[in-house]
C-alpha positions in Angstrom: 0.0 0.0 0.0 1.2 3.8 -0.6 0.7 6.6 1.7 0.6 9.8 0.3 0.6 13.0 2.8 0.9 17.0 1.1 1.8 20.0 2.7 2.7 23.6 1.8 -0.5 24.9 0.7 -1.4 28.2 1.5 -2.3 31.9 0.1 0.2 33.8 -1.9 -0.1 36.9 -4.0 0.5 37.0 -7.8 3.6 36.9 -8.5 4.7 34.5 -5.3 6.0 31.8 -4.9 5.2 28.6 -2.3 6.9 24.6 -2.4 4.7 21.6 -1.8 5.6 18.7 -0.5 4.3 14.7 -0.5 5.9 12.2 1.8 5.5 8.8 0.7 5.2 5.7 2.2 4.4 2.2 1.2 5.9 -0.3 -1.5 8.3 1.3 -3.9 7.0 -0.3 -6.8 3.9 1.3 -6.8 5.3 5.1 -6.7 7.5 4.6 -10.0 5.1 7.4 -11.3 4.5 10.6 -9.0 3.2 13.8 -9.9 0.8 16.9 -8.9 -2.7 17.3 -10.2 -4.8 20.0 -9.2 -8.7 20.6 -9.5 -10.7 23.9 -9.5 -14.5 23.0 -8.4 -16.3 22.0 -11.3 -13.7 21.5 -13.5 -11.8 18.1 -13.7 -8.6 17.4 -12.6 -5.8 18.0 -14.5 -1.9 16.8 -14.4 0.4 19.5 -13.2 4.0 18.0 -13.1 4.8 13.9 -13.2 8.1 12.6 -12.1 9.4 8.9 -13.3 10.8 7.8 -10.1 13.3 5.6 -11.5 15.0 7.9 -13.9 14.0 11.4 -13.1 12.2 12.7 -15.9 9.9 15.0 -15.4 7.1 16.6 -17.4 5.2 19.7 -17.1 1.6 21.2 -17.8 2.3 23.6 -20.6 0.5 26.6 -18.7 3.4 25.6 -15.6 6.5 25.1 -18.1 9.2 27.7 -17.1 7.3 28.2 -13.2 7.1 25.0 -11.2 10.0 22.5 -10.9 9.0 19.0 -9.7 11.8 17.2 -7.9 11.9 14.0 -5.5 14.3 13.4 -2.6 14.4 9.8 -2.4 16.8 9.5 1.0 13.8 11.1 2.5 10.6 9.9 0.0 9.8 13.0 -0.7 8.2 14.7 -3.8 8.0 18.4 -4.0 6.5 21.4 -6.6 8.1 24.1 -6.4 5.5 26.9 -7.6 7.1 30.2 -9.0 5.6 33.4 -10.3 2.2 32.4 -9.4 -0.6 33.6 -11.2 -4.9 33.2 -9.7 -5.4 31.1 -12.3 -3.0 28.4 -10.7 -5.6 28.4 -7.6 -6.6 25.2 -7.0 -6.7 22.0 -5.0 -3.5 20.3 -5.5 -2.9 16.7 -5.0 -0.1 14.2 -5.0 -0.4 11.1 -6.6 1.6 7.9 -7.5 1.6 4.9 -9.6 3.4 1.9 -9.9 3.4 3.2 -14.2 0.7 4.7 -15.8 2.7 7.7 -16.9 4.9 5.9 -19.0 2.6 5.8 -21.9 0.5 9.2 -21.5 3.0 11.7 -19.1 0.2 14.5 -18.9 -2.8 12.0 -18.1 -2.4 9.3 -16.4 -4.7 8.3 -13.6 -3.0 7.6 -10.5 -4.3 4.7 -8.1 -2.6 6.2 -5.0 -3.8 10.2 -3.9 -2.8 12.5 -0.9 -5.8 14.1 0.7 -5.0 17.4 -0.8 -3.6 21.0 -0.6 -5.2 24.1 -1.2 -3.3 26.9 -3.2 -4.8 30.7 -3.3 -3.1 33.1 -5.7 -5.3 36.2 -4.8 -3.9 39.8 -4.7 
């Protein structure tokens, strides 16, 4: 089984910047795929950032390319999202998820059988 616990939500202005984080727990196999999703009420949920454990790469949301930075600590089975330059629009619901490899095929939607409980991100001036 994999455990999946965020942090780091919060309220930041435009322009600001906040880091997530996901510590993970349970059976390596099933966490070869990680990555952020967030979900605006209404709307579905969309792939932010995904992370192939194993080697590292990483893909990115084109609306995110060039502002968040998705990295993994493994000594301490951690994933992170670092959010820069913030914009409202990137308010949301953000979750972690992980997979033992649905991302291999389809990066930018996969759907995830493990999910943290959530994070909320405000960008409001």
């Amino acid at each position: 089984q994999v455990q999946l616990v965020e942090s780091g939500g919060g309220s930041v202005r435009p322009g600001g910047s906040l880091r997530l984080s996901c510590a993970a727990s349970g059976y390596l196999y099933n966490r070869r795929c990680m990555g952020w999703f967030r979900q605006v009420p209404g709307k579905e949920r969309e792939a932010v950032a995904t992370i192939r454990s194993n080697v590292g790469t990483t893909y990115y949301t084109d609306s995110v390319k060039g502002r968040f930075t998705i990295s993994q600590d493994n000594a301490k089975n951690t994933l992170y999202l670092q959010m820069n330059s913030l914009k409202p629009e990137d308010t949301a619901m953000y979750y972690c998820a992980a997979d033992p490899g649905r991302c291999f095929s389809s990066p930018l939607s996969w759907q995830a059988n493990y999910w943290g409980q959530g994070t909320q991100v405000t960008v409001s001036s």
